[in-house]
Kinemage of the C-alpha trace (Angstrom):
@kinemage 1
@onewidth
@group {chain A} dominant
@subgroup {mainchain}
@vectorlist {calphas} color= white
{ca unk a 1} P 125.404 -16.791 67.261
{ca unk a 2} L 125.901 -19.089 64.203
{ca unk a 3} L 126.088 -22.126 67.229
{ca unk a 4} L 122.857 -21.380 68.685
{ca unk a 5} L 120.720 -24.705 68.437
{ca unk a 6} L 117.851 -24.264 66.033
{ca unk a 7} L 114.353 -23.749 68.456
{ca unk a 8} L 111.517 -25.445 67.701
{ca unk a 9} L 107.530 -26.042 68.333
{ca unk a 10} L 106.258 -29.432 67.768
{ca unk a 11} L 102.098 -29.077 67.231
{ca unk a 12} L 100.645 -32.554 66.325
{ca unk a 13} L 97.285 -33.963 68.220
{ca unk a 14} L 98.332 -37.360 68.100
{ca unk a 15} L 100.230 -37.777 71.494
{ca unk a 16} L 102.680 -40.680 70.774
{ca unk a 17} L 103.340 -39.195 67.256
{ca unk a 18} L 104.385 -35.588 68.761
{ca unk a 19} L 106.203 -37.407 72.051
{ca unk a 20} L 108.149 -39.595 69.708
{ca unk a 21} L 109.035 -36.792 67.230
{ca unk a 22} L 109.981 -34.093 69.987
{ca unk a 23} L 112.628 -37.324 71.616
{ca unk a 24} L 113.862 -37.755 68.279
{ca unk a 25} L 114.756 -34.030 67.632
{ca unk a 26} L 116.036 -33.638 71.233
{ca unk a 27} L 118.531 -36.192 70.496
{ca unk a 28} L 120.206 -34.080 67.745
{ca unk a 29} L 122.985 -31.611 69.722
{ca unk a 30} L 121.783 -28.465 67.126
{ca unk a 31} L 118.233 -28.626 67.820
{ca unk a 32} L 116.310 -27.316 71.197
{ca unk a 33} L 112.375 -27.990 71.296
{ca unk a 34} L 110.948 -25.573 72.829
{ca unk a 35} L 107.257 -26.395 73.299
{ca unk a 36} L 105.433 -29.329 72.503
{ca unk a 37} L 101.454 -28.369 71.877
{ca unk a 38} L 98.408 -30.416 70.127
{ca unk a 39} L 96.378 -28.026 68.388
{ca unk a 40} L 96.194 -24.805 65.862
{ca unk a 41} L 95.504 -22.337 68.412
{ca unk a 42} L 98.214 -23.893 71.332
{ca unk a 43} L 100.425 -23.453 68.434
{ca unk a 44} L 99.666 -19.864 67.407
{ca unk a 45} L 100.187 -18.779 71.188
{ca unk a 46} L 103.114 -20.765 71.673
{ca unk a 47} L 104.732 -19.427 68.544
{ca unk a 48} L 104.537 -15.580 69.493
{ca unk a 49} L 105.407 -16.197 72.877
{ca unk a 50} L 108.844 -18.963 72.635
{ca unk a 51} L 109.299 -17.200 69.218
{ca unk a 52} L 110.613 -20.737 67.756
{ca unk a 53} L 113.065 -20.608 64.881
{ca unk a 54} L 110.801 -23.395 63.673
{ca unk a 55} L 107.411 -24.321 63.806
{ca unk a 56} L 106.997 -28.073 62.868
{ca unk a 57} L 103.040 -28.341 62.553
{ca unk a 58} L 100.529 -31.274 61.384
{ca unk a 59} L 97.416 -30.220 59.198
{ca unk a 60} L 95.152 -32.183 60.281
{ca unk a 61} L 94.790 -31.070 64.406
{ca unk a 62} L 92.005 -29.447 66.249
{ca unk a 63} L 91.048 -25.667 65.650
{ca unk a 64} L 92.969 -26.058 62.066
{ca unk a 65} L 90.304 -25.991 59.622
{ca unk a 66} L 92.397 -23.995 57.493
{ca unk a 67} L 95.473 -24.661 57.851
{ca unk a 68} L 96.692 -21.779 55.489
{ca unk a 69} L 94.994 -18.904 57.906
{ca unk a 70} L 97.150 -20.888 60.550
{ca unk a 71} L 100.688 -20.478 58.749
{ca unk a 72} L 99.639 -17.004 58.492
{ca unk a 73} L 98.702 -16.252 62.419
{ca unk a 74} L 101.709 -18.265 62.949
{ca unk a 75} L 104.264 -15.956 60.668
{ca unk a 76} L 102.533 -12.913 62.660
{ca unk a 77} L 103.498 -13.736 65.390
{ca unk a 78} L 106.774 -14.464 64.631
{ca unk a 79} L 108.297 -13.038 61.830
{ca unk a 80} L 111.305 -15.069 60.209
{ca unk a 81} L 109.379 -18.115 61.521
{ca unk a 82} L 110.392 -21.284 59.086
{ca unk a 83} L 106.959 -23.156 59.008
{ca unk a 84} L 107.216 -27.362 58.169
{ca unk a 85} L 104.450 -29.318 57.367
{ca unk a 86} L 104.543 -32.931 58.952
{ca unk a 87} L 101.284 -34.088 57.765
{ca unk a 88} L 99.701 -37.103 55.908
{ca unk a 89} L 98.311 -35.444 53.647
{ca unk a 90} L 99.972 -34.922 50.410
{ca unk a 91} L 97.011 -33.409 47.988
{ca unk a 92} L 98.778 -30.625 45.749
{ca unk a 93} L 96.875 -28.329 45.945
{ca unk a 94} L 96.793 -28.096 49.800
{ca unk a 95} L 100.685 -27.880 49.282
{ca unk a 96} L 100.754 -25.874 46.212
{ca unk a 97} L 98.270 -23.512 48.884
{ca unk a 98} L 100.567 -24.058 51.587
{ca unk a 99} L 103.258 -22.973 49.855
{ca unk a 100} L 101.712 -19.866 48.993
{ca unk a 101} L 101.255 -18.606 52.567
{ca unk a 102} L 104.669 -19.217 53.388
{ca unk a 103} L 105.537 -22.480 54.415
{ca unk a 104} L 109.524 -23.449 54.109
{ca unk a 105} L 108.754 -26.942 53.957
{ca unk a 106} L 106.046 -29.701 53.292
{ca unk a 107} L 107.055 -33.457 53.899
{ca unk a 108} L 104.632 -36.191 54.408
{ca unk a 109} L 104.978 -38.437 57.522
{ca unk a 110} L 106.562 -41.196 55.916
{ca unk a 111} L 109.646 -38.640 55.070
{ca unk a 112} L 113.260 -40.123 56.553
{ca unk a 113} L 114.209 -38.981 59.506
{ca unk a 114} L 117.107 -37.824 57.317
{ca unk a 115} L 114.909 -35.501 55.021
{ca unk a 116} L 113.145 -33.980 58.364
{ca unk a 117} L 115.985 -32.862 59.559
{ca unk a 118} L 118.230 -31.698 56.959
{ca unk a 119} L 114.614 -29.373 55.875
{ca unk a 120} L 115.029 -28.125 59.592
{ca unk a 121} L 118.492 -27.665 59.278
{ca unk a 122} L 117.704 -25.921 55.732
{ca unk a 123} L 118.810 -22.128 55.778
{ca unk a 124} L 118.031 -19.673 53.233
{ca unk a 125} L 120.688 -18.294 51.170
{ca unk a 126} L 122.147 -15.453 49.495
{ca unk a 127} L 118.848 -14.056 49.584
{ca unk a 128} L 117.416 -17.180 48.398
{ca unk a 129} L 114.247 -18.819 49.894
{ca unk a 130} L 114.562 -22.767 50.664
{ca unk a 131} L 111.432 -24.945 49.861
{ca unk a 132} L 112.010 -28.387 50.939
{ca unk a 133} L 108.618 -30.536 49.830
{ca unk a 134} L 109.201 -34.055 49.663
{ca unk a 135} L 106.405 -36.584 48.773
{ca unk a 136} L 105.840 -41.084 48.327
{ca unk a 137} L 106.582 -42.225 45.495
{ca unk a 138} L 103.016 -42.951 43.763
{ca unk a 139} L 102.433 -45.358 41.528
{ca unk a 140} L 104.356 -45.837 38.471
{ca unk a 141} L 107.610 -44.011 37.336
{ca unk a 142} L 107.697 -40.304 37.728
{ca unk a 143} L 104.094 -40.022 39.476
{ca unk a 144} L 106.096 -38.981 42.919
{ca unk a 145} L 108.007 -36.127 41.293
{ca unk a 146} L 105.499 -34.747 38.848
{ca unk a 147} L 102.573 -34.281 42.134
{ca unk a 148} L 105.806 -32.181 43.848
{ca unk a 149} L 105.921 -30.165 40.128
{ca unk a 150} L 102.408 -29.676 40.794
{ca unk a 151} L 102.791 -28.128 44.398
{ca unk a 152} L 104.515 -25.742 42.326
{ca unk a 153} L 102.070 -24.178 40.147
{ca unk a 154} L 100.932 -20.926 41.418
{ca unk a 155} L 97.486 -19.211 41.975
{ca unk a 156} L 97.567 -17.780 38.137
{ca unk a 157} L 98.512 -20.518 36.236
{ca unk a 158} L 96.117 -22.707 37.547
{ca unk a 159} L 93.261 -20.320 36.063
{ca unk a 160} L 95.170 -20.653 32.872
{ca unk a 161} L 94.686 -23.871 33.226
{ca unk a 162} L 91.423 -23.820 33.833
{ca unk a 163} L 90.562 -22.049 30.681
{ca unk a 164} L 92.691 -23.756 28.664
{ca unk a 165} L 90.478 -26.742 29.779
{ca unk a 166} L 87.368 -24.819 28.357
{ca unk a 167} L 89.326 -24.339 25.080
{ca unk a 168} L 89.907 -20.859 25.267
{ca unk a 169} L 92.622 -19.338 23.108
{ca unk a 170} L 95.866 -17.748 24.591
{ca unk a 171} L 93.975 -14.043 23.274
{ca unk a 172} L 90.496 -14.740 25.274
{ca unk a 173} L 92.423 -16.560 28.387
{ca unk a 174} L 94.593 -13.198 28.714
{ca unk a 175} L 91.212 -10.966 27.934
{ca unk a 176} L 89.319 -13.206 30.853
{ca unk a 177} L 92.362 -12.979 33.068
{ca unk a 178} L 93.500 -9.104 32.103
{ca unk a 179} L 96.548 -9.697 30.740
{ca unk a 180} L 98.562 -9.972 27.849
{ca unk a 181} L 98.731 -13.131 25.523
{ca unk a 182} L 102.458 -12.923 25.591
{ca unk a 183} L 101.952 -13.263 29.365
{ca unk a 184} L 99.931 -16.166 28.858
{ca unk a 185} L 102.170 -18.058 26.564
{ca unk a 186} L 104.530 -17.444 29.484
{ca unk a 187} L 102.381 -18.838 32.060
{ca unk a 188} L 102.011 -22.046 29.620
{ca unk a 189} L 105.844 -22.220 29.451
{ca unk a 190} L 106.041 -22.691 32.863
{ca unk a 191} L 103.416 -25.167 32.931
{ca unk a 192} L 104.597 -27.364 31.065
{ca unk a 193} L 107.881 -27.366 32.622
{ca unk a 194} L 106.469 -27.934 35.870
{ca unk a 195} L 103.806 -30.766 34.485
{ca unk a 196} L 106.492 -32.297 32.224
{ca unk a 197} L 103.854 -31.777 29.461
{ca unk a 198} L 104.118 -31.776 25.636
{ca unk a 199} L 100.944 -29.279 24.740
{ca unk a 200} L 97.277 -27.792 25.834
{ca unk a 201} L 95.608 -31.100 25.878
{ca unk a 202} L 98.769 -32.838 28.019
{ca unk a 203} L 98.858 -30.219 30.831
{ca unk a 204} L 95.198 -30.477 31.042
{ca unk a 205} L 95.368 -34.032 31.396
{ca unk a 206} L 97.942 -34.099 34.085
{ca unk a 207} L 96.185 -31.243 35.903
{ca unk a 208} L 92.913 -32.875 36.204
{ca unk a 209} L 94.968 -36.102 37.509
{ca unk a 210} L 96.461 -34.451 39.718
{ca unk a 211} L 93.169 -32.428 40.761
{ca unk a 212} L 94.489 -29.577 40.279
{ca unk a 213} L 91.943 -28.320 37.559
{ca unk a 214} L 88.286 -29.929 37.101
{ca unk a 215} L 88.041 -29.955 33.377
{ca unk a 216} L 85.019 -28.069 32.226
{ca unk a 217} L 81.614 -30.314 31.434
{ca unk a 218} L 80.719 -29.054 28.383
{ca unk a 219} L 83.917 -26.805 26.422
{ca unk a 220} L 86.635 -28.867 28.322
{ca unk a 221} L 89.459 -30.266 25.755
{ca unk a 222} L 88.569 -33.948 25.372
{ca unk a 223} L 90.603 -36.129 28.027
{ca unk a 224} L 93.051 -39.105 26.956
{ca unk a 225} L 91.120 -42.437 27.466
């Protein structure tokens, strides 16, 4: 059972792309394509009817304007499904949202083949799910890994973050949000961590660099020049 090659669905629009990527995995002895489509919907059908061990899907690809309702349709139809984003785009929050749904992996197309395969041959653990998200470097030092800290940042703190760009307190964020303010300070904790910030006005900052947040026009903290 353990020696079963790893099935998989290839969806990507762009022909030589897809053809080049499904010869590529069909040269590795542990991996078995099983269909090869070029849109969202293909995919979808595909998926509940091969029942893939993986679906390796582009974003951008006809009848996929929105991608997350697509990682969902495709995880209904096959339960256990590990979903990996191939895609060019490598905005956070369409990872961070990605994520969210589901999706085991997210690696831009300019990945290794080395990191595409070892996130397809990436098996959860002890209970454990696996995330593989790997990004370009941008520019300067750090820039790379802080956007992958910032695929990271859930639904919730992101409204912290958004009212901690209107200056609200950690009392009237967890009033606004319904929830404590020890919960809050919490949610800034983690933050930070996954920003590497140093306070309010530094996560803020990096947020609204990152797009994450738009800092608000009128209460927002003041941003570093």
């Amino acid at each position: 059972m353990s020696d079963a090659p790893t099935r998989i669905l290839v969806a990507d629009d762009h022909t030589l792309l897809r053809e080049a990527m499904v010869e590529l995995l069909r040269s590795e002895p542990d991996i078995e394509v099983v269909a090869e489509v070029g849109d969202a919907r293909a995919a979808v059908r595909a998926t509940a009817q091969l029942r893939p061990d993986v679906a390796l899907i582009d974003v951008q690809m006809p009848y996929n304007e929105d991608p997350g309702a697509t990682v969902r349709l495709l995880l209904e139809g096959r339960p256990g499904l590990r979903v990996i984003v191939l895609s060019m785009d490598d905005h956070p929050v369409l990872v961070r949202q990605l994520l969210a749904c589901g999706v085991r992996g997210y690696l831009h197309k300019s990945a290794s083949r080395q990191s595409l395969l070892a996130a397809i041959r990436e098996r959860p653990g002890s209970g454990r799910a696996v995330v593989t998200v790997s990004m370009p470097p941008l520019a300067g030092p750090g820039q790379g890994a802080a956007v992958q800290r910032a695929a990271a940042i859930s639904e919730r703190e992101t409204e912290v973050l958004a009212l901690v760009a209107q200056a609200l307190s950690n009392r009237q964020i967890g009033a606004r949000l319904g929830i404590t303010e020890g919960t809050v300070k919490r949610h800034l904790r983690k933050i930070f961590d996954k920003l590497d910030a140093v306070s309010r006005l530094d996560a803020v900052n990096k947020a609204a660099a990152l797009q994450i947040i738009r800092p608000h026009s009128k209460h927002a903290l003041p941003m570093a020049g």
